[in-house]
N, C-alpha and C positions, 0 to 999 in steps of 0.2 A: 504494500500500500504506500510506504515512504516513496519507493520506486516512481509510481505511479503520478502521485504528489510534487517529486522534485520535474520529472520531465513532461508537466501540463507548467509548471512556476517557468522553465526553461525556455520552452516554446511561446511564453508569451512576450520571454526577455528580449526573445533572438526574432519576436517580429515587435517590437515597438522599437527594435536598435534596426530594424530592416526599414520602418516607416521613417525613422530619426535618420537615417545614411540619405534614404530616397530623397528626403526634403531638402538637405544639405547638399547632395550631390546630383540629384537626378537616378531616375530609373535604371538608365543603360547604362549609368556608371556602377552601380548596384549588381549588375548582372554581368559586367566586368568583371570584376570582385570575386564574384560565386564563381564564374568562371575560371579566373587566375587561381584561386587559392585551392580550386580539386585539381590544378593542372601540376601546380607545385605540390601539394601534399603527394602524390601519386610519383612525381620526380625525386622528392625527400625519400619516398619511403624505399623506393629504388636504391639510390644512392646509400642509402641506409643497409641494407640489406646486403647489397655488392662488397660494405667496404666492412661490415662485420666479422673480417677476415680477420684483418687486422688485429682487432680488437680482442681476439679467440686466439690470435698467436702472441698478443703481449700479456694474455692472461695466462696461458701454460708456460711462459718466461716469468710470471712470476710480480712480473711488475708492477698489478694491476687486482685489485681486490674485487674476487669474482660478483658479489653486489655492486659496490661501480659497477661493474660491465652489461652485470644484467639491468640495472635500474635506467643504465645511458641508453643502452638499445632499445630497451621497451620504452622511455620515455621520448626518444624521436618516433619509434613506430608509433603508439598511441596518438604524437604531435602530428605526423602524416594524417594519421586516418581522421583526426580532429579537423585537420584542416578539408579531407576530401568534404567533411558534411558540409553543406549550407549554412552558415550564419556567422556571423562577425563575433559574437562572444566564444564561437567553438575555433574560429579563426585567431581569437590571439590568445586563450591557453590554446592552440596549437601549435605558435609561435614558441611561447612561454617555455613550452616542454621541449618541443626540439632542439631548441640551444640551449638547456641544460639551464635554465634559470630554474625550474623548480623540480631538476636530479634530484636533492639531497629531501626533498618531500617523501620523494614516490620513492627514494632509498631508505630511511628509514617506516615508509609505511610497510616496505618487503620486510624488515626486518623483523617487524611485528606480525608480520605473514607468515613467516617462516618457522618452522620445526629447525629447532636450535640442538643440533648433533655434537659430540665431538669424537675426534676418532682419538685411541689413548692405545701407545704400542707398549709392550708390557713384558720384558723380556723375561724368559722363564729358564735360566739357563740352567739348574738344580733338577728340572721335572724334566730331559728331554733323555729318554731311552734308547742306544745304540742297540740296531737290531739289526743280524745280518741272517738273511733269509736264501736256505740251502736247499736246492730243487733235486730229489730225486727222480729218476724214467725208472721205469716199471718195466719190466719184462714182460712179454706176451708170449707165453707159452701154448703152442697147438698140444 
């Protein structure tokens, strides 16, 4: 039901900011806009996607703390996809997100997402049993 509640409150933001642009700019500049910004989000998300190479080989280097990497990625793709929808307030948190102004949001909202593991190596050098295993062949007698 909150669902439902916050995205009827959205759709009325994203058209009184759609009536408020139109007055100030004109209609066709309006539908420039919607145009440009699914042309770019769809370009972001490309680009996005291509160069998350990168970003997968400075993380098995080490360099690079795998929430960073997953918070930057998802936070341009989410920014792409924000940006393919229609309206100006989905258009600048999609800006927002894609250059990493509100990474450290959507990094600590994963962290609170996340199942917090740890792996703990435990050396047992007292309990390890040397065992050498001797194969006898069986004769077959007719």
């Amino acid at each position: 039901m909150r669902f439902l509640i916050f995205f009827v409150i959205l759709f009325f933001v994203e058209l009184g900011g759609f009536v408020a642009f139109s007055e100030s700019f004109g209609f066709f500049t309006l539908v420039l806009e919607i145009i440009f910004s699914g042309l770019l989000g769809v370009f972001l998300i490309f680009s996005t996607l291509s160069g998350s190479n990168e970003s997968i080989i400075e993380l098995l280097r080490g360099a690079r703390d795998p929430k960073e990497v997953l918070a930057s990625n998802l936070a341009k793709v989410f920014g792409g996809i924000l940006l393919i929808i229609p309206g100006l307030l989905s258009d600048c948190l999609g800006i927002l997100l894609y250059f990493g102004i509100l990474d450290s949001i959507l990094a600590s909202f994963l962290g609170k997402a996340t199942i917090k593991t740890s792996f703990t190596h435990q050396s047992r050098q007292d309990e390890i049993i040397d065992v050498e295993v001797i194969e006898e062949k069986e004769r077959i007698q007719k």
